[in-house]
N, C-alpha and C positions, 0 to 999 in steps of 0.2 A: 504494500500500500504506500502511497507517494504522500511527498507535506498536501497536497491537493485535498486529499480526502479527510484529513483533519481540520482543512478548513470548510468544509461540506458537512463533514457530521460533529460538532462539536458540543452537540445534546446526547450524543451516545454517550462518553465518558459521566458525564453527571445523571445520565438516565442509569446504565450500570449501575454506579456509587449506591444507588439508592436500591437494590436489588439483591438478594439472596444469591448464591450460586445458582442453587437448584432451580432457580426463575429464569435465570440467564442461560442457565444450559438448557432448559426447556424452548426458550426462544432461539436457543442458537441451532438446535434439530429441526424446530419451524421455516426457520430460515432455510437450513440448507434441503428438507423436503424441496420446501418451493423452489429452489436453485436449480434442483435433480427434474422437478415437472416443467422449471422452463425451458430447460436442455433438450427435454423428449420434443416436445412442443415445436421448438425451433429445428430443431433435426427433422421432425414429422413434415415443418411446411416448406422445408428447405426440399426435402426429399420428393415431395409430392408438386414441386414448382408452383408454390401458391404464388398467386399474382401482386397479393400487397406485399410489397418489399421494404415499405416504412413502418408495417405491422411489426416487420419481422427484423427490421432497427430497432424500433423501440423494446420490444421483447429482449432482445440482445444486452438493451442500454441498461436495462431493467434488472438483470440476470447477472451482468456488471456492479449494477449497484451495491446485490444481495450479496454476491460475492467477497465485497470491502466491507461491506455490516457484518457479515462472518469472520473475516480474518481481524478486523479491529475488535470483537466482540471478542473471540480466543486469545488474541492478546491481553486485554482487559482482564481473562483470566487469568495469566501468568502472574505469580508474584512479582513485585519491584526486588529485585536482587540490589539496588545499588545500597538501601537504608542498613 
């Protein structure tokens, strides 16, 4: 994940803060369900030569997004090693 995306999600860290593990890792399974259904999704209309192609952009952009909510969320769970 790039400094970009800390400037994009900067209500995850303080939405986590306030979160249990076991809430976060429920949401981080939620997350990547939906990651793994927009994969098929787009594979399906790639496959199938669907005709909207800005459908299948924004699906893409979308499936990107969920991807950096996932890996910024896993890291959220690693401890801070530096304290």
């Amino acid at each position: 994940m790039g400094v970009g995306n800390a400037l994009i999600m900067p209500w995850l860290s303080t939405l986590v803060f306030g979160m249990e593990t076991a809430e976060v890792l429920r949401w981080l399974e939620e997350l990547r369900v939906e990651h793994r259904d927009l994969d098929e999704v787009i594979k399906y209309m790639i496959e199938t030569k669907h005709s909207d192609h800005m459908r299948i952009q924004r699906l893409k952009k979308r499936k990107l997004r969920l991807k950096d909510m996932i890996t910024k969320l896993e890291s959220e769970l690693i401890p801070n090693l530096d304290a």
